[in-house]
C-alpha positions in Angstrom: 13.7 52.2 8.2 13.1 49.3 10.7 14.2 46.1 9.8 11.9 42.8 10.5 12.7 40.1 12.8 13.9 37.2 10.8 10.1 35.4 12.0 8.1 38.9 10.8 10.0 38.7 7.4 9.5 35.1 6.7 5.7 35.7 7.6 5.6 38.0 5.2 7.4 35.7 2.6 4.8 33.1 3.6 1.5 35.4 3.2 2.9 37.1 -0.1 2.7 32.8 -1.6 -0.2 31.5 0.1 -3.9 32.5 -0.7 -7.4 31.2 -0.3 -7.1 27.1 -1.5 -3.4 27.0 -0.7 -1.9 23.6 0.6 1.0 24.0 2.9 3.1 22.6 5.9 4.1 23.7 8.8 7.1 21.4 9.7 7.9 22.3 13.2 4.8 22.8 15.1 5.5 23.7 17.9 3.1 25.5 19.8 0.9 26.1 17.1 1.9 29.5 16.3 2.7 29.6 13.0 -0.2 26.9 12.3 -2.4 29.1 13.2 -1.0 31.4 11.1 -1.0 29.4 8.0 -4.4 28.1 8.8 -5.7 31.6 8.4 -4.3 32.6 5.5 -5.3 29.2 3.0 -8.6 29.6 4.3 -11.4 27.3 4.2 -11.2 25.5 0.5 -7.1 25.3 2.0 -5.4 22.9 4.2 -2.5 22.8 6.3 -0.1 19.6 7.2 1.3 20.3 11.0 4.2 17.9 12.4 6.2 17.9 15.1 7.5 14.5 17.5 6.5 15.5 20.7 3.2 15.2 22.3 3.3 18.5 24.5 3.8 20.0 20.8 0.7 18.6 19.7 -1.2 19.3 22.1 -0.3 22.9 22.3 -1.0 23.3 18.4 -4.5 21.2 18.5 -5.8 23.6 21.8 -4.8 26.7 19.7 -6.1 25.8 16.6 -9.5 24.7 18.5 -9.3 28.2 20.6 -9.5 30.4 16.6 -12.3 27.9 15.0 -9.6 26.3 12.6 -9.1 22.5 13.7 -11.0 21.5 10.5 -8.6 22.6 8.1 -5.3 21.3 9.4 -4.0 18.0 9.6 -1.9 17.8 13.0 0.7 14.9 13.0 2.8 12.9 15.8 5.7 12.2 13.3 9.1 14.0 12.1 8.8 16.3 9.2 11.4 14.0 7.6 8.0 11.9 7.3 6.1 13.9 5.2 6.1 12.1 2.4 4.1 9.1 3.5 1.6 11.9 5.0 1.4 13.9 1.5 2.1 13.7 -2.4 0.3 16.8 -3.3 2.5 20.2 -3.5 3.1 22.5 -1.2 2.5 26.5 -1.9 4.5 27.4 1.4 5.7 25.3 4.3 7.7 26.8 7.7 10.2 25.5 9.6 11.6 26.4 12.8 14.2 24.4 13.7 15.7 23.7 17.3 13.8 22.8 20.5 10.3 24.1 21.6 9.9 27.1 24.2 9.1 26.2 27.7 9.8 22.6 27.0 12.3 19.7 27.4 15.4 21.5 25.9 17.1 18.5 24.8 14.8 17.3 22.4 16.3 19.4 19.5 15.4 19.1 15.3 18.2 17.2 13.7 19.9 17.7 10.8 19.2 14.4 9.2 15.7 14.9 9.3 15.2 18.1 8.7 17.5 18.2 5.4 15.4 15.1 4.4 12.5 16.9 4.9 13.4 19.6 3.2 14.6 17.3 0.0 10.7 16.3 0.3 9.3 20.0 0.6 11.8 21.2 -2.1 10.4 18.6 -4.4 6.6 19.0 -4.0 6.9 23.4 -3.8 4.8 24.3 -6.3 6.0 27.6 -8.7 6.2 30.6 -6.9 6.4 28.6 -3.7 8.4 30.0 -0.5 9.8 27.7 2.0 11.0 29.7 5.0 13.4 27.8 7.5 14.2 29.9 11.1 17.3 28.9 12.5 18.4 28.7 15.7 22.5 28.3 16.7 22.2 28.7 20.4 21.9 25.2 21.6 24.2 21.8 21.4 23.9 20.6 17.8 22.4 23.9 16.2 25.3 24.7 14.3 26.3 21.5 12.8 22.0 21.5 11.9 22.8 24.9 10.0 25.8 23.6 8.3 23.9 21.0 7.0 21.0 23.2 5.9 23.0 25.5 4.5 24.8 23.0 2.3 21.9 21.3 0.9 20.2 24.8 0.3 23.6 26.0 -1.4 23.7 23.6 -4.5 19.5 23.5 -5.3 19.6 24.0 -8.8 19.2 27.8 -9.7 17.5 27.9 -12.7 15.1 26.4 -10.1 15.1 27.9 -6.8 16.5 31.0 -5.0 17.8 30.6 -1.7 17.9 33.7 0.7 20.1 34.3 3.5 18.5 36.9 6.2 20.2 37.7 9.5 20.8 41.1 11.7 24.4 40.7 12.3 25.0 42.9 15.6 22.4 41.0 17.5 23.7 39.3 21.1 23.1 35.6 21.9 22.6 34.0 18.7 19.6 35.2 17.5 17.8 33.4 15.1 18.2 33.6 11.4 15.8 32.8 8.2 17.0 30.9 5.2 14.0 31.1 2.9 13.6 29.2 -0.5 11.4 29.9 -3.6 10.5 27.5 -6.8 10.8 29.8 -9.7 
């Protein structure tokens, strides 16, 4: 048996809740992977909400989204996930996040832990039943642990006749490889 990387395994989470029609959000753009990703899975009666603060980001997500045929079903927005509510009030079947700073760009520029456990109060209260909300974490850089702790605290104490919370990490790997917290609405 081969286990997945924590990114493969909250893919998988992801696909298992979304289908054709599906709303969900991808928190932490990026470069535009895992919106492309979502975008193909909810299909064209679906949408997807993409955010991230930094224009590189955006850019990078709108030229791969354009490059697969699937600008027209995502929403791409300049803005913190911790401002998804004023962006949405509809619920979410799945929505990604993958906190820390983006690959090949300015490495200070890190999530934070204010606004992503805002956000995630926001996503936790719009995930619709049998919803999945995956969060990779990252404790390699200045401020990535005190991000987890945080996380991890608000994720902790979500009510469990409501939610399950997951904890998946391969625990001999060197360098602080990434981690995936994942959360589900019963």
């Amino acid at each position: 048996m081969v286990f997945q990387k924590p990114l493969l395994f909250a893919r998988e989470l992801v696909s298992r809740s979304l289908e054709t029609g599906c709303c969900a959000v991808d928190a932490t753009c990026g470069n535009g992977h895992d919106t492309v990703f979502l975008a193909e899975l909810v299909g064209r009666d679906g949408s997807v909400l993409a955010f991230d603060i930094q224009p590189q980001a955006i850019a990078a997500t709108r030229q791969r989204l354009a490059v697969n045929g699937l600008l027209e079903r995502v929403r791409v927005v300049e803005a913190s996930h911790a401002e998804m509510a004023a962006y949405s009030q509809t619920a979410f079947d799945a929505v990604m996040f993958n906190l820390g700073y983006l690959p090949h760009g300015d490495h200070a520029i890190v999530t934070e832990p204010e606004s992503t456990v805002a956000a995630l109060h926001f996503a936790t209260k719009q995930l619709s039943k049998g919803g999945v909300i995956t969060i990779l974490v990252y404790t390699g850089h200045e401020g990535g642990r005190e991000e987890w702790e945080k996380v991890r605290e608000f994720s902790s104490v979500l009510p469990q006749q409501l939610f399950t919370v997951l904890e998946y990490r391969l625990i001999n790997q060197k360098n602080n490889s990434p981690f995936l917290l994942a959360i589900t609405r019963l």
